[in-house]
mmCIF file of the N, C-alpha and C atoms, coordinates in Angstrom:
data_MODEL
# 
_entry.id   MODEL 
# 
loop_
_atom_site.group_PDB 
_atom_site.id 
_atom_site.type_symbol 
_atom_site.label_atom_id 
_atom_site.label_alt_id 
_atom_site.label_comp_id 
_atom_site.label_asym_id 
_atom_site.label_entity_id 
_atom_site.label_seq_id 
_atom_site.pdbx_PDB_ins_code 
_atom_site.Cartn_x 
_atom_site.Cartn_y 
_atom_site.Cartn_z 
_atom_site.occupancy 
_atom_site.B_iso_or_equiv 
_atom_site.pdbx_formal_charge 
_atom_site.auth_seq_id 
_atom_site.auth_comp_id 
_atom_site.auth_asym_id 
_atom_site.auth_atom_id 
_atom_site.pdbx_PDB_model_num 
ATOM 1   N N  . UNK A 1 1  ? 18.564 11.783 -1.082  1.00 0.00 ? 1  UNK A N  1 
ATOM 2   C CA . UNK A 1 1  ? 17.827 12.924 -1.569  1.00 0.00 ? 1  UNK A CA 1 
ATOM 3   C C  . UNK A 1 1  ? 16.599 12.450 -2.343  1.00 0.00 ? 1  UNK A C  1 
ATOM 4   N N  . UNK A 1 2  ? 15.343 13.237 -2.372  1.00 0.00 ? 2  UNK A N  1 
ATOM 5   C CA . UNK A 1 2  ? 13.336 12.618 -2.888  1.00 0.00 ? 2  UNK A CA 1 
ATOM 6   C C  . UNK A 1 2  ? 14.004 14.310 -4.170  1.00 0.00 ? 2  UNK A C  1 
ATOM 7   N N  . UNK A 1 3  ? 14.024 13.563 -5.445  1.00 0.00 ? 3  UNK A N  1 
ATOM 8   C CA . UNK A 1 3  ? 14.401 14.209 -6.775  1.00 0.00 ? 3  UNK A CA 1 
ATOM 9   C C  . UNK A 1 3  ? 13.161 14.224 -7.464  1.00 0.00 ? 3  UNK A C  1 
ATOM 10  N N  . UNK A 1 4  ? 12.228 15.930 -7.314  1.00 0.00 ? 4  UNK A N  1 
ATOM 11  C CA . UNK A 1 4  ? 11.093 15.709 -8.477  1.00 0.00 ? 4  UNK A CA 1 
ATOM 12  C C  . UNK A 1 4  ? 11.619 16.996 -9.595  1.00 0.00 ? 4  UNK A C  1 
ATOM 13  N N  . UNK A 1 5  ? 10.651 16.521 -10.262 1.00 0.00 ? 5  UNK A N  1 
ATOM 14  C CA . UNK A 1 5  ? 11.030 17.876 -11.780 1.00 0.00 ? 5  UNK A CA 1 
ATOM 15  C C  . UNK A 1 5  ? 9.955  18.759 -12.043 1.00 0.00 ? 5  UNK A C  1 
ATOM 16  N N  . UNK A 1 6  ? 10.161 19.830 -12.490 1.00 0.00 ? 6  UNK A N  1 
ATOM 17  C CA . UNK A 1 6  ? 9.428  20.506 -12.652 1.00 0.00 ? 6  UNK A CA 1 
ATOM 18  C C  . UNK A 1 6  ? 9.418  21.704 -13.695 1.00 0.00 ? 6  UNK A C  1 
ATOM 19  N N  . UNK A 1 7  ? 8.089  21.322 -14.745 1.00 0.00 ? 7  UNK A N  1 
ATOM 20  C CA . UNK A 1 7  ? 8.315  22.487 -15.709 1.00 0.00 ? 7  UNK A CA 1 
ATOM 21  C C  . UNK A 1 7  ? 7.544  23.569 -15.471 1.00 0.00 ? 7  UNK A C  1 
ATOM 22  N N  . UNK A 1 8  ? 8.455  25.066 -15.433 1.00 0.00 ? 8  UNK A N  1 
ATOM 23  C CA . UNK A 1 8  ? 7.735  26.466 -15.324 1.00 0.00 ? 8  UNK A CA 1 
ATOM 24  C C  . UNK A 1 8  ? 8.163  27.033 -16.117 1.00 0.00 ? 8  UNK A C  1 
ATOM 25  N N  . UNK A 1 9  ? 7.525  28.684 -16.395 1.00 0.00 ? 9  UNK A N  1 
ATOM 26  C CA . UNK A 1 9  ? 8.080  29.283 -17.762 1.00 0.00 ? 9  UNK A CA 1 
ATOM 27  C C  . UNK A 1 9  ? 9.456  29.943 -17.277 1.00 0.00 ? 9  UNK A C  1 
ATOM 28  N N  . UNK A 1 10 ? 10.374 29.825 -18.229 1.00 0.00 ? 10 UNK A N  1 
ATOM 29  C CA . UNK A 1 10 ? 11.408 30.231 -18.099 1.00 0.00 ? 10 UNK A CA 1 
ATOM 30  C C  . UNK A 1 10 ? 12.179 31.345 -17.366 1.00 0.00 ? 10 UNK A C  1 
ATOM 31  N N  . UNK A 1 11 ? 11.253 32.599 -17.119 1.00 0.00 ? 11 UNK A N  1 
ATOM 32  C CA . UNK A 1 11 ? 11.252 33.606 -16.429 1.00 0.00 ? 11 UNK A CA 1 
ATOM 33  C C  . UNK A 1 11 ? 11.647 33.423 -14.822 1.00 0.00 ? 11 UNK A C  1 
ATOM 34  N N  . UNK A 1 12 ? 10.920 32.515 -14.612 1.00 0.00 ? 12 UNK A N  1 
ATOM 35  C CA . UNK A 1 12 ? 10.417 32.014 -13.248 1.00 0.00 ? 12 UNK A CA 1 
ATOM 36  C C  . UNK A 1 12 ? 11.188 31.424 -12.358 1.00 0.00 ? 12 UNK A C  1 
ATOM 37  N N  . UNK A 1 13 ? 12.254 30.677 -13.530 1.00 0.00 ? 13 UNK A N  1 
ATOM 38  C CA . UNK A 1 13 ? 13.527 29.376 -12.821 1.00 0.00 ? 13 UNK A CA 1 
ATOM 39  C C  . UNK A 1 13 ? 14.469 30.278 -11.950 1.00 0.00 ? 13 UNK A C  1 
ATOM 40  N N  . UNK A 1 14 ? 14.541 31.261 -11.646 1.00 0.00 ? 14 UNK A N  1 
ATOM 41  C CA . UNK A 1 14 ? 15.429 32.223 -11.309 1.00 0.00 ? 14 UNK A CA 1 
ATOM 42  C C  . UNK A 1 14 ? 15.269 32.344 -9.680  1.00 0.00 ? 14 UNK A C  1 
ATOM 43  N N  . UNK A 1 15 ? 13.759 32.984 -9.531  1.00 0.00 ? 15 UNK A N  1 
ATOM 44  C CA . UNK A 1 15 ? 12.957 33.353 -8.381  1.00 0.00 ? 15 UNK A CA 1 
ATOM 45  C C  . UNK A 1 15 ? 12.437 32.058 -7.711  1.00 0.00 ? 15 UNK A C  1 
ATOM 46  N N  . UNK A 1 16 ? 12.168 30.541 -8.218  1.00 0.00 ? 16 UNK A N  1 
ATOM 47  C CA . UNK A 1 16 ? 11.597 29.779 -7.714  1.00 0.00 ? 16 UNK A CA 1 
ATOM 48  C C  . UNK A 1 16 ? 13.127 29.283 -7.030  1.00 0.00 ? 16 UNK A C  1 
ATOM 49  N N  . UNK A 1 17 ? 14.330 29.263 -7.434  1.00 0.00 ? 17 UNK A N  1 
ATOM 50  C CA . UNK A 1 17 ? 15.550 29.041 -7.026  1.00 0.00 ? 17 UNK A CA 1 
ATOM 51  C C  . UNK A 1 17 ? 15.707 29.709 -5.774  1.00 0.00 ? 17 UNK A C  1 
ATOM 52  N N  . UNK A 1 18 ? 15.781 30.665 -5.667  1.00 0.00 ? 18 UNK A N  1 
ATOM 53  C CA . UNK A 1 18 ? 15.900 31.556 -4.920  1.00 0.00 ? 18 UNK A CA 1 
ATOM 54  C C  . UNK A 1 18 ? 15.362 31.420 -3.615  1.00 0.00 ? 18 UNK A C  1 
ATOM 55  N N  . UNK A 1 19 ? 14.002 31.170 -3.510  1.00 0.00 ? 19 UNK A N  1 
ATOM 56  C CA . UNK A 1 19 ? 12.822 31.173 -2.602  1.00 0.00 ? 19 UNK A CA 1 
ATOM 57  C C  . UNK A 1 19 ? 12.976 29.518 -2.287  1.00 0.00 ? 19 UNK A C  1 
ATOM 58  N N  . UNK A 1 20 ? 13.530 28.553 -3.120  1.00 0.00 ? 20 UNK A N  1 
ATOM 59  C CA . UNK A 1 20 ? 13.367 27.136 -2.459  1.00 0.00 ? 20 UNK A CA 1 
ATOM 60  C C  . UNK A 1 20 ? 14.643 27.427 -1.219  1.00 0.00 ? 20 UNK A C  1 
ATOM 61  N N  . UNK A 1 21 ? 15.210 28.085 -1.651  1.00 0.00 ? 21 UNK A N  1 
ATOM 62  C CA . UNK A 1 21 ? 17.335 27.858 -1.350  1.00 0.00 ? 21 UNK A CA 1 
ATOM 63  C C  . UNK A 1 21 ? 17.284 28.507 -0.327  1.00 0.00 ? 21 UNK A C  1 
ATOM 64  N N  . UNK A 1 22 ? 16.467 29.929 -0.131  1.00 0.00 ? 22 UNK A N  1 
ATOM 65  C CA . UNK A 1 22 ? 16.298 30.738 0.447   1.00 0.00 ? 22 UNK A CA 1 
ATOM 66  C C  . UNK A 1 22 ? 15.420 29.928 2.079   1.00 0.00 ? 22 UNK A C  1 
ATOM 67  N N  . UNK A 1 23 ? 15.183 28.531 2.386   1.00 0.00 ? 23 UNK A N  1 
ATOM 68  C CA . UNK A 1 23 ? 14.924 28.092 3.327   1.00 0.00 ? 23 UNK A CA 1 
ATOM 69  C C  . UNK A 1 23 ? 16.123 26.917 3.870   1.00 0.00 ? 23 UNK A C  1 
ATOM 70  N N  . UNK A 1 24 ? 17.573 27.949 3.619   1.00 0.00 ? 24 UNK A N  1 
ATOM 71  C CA . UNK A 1 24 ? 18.538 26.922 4.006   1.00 0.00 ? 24 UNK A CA 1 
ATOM 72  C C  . UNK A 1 24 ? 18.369 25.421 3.583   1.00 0.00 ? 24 UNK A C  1 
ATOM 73  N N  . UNK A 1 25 ? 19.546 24.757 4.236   1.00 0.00 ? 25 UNK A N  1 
ATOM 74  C CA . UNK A 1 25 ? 19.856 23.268 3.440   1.00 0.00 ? 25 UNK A CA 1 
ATOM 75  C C  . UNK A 1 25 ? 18.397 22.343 3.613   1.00 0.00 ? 25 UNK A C  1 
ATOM 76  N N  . UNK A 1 26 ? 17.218 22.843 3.328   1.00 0.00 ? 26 UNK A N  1 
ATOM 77  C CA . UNK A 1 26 ? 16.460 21.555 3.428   1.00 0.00 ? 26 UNK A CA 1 
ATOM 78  C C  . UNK A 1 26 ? 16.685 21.108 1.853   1.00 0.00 ? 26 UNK A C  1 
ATOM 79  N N  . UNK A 1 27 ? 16.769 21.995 0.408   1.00 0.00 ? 27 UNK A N  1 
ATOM 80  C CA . UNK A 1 27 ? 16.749 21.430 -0.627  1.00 0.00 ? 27 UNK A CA 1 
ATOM 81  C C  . UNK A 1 27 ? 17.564 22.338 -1.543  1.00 0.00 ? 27 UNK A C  1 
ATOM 82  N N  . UNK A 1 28 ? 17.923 21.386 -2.458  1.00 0.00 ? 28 UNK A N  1 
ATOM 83  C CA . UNK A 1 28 ? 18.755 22.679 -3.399  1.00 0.00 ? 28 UNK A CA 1 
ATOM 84  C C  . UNK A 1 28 ? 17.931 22.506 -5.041  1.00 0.00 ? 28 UNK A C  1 
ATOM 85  N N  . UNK A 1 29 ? 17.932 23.211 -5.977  1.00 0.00 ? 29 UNK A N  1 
ATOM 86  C CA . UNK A 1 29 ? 16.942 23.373 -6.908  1.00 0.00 ? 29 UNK A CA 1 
ATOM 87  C C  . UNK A 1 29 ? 18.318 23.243 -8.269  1.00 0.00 ? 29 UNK A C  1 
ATOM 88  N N  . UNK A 1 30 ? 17.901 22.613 -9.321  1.00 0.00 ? 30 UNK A N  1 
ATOM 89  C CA . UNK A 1 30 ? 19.144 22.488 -10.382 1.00 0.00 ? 30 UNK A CA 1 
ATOM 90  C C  . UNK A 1 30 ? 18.497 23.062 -11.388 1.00 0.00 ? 30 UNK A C  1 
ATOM 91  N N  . UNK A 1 31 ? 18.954 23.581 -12.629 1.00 0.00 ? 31 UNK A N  1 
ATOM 92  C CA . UNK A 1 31 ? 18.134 23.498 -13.647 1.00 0.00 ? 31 UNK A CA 1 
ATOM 93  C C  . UNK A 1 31 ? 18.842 22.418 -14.493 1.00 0.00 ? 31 UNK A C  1 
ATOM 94  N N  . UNK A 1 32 ? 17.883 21.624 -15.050 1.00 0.00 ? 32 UNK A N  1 
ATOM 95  C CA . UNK A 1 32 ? 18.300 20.451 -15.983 1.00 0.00 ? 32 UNK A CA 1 
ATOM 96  C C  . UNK A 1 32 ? 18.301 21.350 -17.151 1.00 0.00 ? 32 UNK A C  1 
ATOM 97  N N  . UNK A 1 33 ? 17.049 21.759 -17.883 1.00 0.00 ? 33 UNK A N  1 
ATOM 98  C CA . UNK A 1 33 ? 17.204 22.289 -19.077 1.00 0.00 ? 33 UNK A CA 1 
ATOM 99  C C  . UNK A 1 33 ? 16.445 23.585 -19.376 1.00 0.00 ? 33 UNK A C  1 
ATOM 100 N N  . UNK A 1 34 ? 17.492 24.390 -19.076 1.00 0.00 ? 34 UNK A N  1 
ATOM 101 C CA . UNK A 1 34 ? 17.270 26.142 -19.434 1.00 0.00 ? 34 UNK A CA 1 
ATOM 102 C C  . UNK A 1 34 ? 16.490 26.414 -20.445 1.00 0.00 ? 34 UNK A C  1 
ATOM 103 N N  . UNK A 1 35 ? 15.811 25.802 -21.665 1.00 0.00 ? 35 UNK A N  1 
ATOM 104 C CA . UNK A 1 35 ? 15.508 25.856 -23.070 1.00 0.00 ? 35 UNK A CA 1 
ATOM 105 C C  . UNK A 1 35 ? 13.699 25.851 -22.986 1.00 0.00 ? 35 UNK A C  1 
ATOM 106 N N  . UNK A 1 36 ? 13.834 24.217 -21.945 1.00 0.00 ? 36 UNK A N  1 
ATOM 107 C CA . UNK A 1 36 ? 12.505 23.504 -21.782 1.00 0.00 ? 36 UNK A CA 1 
ATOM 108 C C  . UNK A 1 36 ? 11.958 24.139 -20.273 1.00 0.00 ? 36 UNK A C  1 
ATOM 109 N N  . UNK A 1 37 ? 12.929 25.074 -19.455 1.00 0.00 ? 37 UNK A N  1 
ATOM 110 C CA . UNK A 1 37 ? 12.774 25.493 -18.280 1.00 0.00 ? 37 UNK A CA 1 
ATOM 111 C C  . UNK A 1 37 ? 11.674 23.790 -17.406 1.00 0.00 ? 37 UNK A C  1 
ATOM 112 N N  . UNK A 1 38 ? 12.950 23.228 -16.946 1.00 0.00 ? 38 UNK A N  1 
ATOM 113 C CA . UNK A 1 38 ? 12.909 22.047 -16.191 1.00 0.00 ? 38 UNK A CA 1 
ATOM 114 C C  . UNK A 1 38 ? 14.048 21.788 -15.396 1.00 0.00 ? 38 UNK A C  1 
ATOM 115 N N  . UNK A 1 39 ? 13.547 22.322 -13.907 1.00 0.00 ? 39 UNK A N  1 
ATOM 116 C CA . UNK A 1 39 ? 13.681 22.326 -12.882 1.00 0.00 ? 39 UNK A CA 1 
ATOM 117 C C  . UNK A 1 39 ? 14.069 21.071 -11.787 1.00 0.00 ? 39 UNK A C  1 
ATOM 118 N N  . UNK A 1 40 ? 15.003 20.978 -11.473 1.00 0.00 ? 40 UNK A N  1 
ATOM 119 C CA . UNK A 1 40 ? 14.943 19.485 -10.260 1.00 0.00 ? 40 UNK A CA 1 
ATOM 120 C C  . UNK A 1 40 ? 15.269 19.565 -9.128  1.00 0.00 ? 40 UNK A C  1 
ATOM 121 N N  . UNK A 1 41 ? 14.113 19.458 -8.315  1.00 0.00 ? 41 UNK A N  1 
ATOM 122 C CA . UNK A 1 41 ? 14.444 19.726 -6.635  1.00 0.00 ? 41 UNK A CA 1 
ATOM 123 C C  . UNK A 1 41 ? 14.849 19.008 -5.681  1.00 0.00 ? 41 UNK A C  1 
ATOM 124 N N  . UNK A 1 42 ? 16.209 19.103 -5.523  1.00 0.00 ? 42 UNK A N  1 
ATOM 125 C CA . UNK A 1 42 ? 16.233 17.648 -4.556  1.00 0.00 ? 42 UNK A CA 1 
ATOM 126 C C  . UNK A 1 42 ? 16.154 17.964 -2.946  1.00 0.00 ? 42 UNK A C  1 
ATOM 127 N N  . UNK A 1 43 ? 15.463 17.000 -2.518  1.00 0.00 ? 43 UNK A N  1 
ATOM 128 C CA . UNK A 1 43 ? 15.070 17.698 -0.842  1.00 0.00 ? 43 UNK A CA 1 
ATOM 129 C C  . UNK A 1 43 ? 15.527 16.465 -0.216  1.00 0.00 ? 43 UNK A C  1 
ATOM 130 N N  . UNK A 1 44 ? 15.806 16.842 1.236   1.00 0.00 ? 44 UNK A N  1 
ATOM 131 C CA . UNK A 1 44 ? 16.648 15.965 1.995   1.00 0.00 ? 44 UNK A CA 1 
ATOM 132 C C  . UNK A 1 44 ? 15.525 15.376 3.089   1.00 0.00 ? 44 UNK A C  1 
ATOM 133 N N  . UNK A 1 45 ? 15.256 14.180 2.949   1.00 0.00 ? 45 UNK A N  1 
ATOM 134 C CA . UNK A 1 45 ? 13.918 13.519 3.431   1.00 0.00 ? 45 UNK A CA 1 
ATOM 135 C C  . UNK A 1 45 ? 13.364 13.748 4.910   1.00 0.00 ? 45 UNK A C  1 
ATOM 136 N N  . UNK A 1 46 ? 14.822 14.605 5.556   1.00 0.00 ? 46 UNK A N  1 
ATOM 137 C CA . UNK A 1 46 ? 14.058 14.959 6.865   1.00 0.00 ? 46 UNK A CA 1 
ATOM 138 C C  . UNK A 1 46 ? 12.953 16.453 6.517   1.00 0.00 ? 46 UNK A C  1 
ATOM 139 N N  . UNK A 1 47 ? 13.125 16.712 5.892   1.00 0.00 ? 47 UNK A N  1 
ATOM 140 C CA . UNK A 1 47 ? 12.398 18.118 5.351   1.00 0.00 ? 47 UNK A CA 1 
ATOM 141 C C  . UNK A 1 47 ? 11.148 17.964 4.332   1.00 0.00 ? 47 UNK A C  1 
ATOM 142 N N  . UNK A 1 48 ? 10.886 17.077 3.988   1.00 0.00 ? 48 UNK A N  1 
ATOM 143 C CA . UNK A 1 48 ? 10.050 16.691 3.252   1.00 0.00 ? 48 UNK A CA 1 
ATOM 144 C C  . UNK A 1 48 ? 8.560  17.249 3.073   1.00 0.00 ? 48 UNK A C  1 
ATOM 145 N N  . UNK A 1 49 ? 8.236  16.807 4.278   1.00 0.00 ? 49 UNK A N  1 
ATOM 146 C CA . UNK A 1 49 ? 6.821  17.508 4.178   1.00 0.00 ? 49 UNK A CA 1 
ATOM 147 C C  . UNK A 1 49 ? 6.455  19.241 4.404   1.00 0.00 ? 49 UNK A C  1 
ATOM 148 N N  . UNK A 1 50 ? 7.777  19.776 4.849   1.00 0.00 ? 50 UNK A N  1 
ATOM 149 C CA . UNK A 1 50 ? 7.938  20.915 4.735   1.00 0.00 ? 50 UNK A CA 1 
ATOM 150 C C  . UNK A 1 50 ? 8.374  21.671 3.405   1.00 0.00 ? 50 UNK A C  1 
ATOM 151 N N  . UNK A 1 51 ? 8.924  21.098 2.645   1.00 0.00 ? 51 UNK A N  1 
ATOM 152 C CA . UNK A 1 51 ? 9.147  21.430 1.181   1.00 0.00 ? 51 UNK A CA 1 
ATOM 153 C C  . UNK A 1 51 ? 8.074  21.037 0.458   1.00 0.00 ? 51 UNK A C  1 
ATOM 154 N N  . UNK A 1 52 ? 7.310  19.953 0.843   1.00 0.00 ? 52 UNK A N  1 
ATOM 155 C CA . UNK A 1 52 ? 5.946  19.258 0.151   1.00 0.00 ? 52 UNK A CA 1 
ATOM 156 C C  . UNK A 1 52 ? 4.936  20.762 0.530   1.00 0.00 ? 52 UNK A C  1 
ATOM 157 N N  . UNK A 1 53 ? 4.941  21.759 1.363   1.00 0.00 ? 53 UNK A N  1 
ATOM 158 C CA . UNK A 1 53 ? 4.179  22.933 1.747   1.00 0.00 ? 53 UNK A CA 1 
ATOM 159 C C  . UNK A 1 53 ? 4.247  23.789 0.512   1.00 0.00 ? 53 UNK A C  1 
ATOM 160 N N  . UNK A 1 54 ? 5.954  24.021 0.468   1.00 0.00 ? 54 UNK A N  1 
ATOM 161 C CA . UNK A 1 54 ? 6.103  24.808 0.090   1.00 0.00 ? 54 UNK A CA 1 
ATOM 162 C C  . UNK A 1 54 ? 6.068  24.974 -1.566  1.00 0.00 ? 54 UNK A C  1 
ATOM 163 N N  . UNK A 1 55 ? 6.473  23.887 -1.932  1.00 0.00 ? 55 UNK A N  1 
ATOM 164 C CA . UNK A 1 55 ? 6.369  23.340 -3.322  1.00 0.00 ? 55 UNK A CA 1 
ATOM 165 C C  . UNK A 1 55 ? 4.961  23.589 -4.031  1.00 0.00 ? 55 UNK A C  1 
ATOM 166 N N  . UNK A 1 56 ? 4.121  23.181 -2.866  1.00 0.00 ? 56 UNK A N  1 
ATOM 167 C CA . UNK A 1 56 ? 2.462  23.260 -3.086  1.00 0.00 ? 56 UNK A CA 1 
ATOM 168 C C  . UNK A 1 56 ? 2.138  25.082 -3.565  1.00 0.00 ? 56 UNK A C  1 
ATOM 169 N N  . UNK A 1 57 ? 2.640  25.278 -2.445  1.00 0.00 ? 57 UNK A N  1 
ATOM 170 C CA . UNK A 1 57 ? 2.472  27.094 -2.725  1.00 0.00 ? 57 UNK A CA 1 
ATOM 171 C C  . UNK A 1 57 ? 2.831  27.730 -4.094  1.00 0.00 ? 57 UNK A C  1 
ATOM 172 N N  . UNK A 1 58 ? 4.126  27.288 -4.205  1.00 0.00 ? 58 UNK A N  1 
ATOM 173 C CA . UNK A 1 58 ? 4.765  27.739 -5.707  1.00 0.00 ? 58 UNK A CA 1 
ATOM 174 C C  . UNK A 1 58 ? 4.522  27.087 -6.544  1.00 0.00 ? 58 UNK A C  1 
ATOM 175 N N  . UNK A 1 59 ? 3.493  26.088 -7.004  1.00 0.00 ? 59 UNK A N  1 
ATOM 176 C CA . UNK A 1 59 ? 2.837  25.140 -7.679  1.00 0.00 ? 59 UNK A CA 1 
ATOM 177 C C  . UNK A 1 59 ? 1.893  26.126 -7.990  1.00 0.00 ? 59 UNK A C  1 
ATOM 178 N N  . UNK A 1 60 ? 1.050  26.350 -7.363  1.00 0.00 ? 60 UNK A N  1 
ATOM 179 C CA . UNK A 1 60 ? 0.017  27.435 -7.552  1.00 0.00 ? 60 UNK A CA 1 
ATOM 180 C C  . UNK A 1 60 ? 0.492  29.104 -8.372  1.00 0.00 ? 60 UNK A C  1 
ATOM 181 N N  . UNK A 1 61 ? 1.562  29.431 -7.707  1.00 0.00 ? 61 UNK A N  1 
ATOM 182 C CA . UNK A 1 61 ? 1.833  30.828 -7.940  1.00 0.00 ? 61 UNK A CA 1 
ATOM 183 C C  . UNK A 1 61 ? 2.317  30.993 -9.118  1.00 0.00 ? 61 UNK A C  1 
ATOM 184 N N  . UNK A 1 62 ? 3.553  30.395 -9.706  1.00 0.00 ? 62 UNK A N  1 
ATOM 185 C CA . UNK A 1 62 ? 4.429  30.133 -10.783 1.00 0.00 ? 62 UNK A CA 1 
ATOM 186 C C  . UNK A 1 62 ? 4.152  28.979 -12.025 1.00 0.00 ? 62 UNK A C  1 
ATOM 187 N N  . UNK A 1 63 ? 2.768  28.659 -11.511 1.00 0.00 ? 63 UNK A N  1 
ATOM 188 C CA . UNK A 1 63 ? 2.253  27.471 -12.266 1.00 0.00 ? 63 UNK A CA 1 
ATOM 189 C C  . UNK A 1 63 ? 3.289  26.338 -12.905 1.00 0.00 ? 63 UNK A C  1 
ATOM 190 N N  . UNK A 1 64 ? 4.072  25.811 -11.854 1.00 0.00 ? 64 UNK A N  1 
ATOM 191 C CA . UNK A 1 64 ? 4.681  24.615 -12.276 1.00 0.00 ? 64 UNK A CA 1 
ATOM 192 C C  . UNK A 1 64 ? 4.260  23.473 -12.322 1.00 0.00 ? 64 UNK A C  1 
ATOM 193 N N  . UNK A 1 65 ? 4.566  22.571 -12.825 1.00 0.00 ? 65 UNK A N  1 
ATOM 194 C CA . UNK A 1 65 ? 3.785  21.164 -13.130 1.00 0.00 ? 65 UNK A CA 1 
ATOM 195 C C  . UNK A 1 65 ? 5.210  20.307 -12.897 1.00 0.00 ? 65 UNK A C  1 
ATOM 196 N N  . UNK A 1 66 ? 4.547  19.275 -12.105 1.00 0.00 ? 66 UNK A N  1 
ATOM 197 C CA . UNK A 1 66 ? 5.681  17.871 -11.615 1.00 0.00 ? 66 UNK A CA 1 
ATOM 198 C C  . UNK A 1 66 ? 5.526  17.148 -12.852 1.00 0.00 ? 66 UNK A C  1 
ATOM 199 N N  . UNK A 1 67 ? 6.827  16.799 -13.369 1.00 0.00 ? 67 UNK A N  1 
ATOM 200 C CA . UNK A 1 67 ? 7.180  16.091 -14.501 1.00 0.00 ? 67 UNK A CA 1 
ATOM 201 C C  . UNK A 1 67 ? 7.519  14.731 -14.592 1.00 0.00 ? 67 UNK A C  1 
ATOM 202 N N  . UNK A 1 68 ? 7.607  13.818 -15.298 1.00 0.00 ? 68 UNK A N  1 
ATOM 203 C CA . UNK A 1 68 ? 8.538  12.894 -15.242 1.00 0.00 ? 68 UNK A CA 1 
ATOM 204 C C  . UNK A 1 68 ? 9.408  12.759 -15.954 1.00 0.00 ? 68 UNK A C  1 
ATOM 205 N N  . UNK A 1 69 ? 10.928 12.763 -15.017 1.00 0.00 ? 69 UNK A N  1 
ATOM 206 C CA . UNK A 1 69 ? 12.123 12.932 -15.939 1.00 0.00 ? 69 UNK A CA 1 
ATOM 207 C C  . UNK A 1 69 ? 13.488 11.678 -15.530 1.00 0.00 ? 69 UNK A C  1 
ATOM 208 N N  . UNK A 1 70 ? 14.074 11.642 -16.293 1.00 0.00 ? 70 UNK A N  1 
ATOM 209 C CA . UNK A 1 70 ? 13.957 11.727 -17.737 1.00 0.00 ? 70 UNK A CA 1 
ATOM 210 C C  . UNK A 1 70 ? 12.826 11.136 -18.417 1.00 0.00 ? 70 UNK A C  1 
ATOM 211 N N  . UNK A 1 71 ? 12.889 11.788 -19.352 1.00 0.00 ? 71 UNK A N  1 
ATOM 212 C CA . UNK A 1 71 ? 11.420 11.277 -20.393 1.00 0.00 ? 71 UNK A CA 1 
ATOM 213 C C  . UNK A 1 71 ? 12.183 10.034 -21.729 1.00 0.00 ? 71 UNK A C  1 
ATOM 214 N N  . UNK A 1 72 ? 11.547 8.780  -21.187 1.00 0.00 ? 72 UNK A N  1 
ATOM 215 C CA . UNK A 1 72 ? 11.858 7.807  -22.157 1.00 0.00 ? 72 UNK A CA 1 
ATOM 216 C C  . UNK A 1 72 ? 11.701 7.817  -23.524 1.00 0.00 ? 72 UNK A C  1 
# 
């Protein structure tokens, strides 16, 4: 599994779940931390550049930002 993170506002972790999951098993979405609303998507590398689409889209819409996690 290609594991990135992602912080959006809290509202959001719900519907961005939804809409990743909502394209069957290419990826499943976790929340690490409900508080800091940080997100972790793990996608299954045959799907990749198709979640790399889609990720892009909801990057824009939900204004999430790729993180680096854990944070040392």
């Amino acid at each position: 599994m290609i594991k990135k993170y992602y912080k959006l506002k809290r509202k959001d972790i719900a519907l961005v779940q939804f809409i990743i999951e909502g394209y069957g098993e290419m990826a499943t979405v976790t929340t690490i931390d409900p508080q800091a609303a940080i997100i972790r998507i793990s996608i299954i590398p045959d799907f990749l550049s198709e979640m790399n689409d889609l990720i892009g889209y909801l990057k824009d819409k939900y204004k999430m930002e790729e993180i680096n996690w854990p944070v040392n």
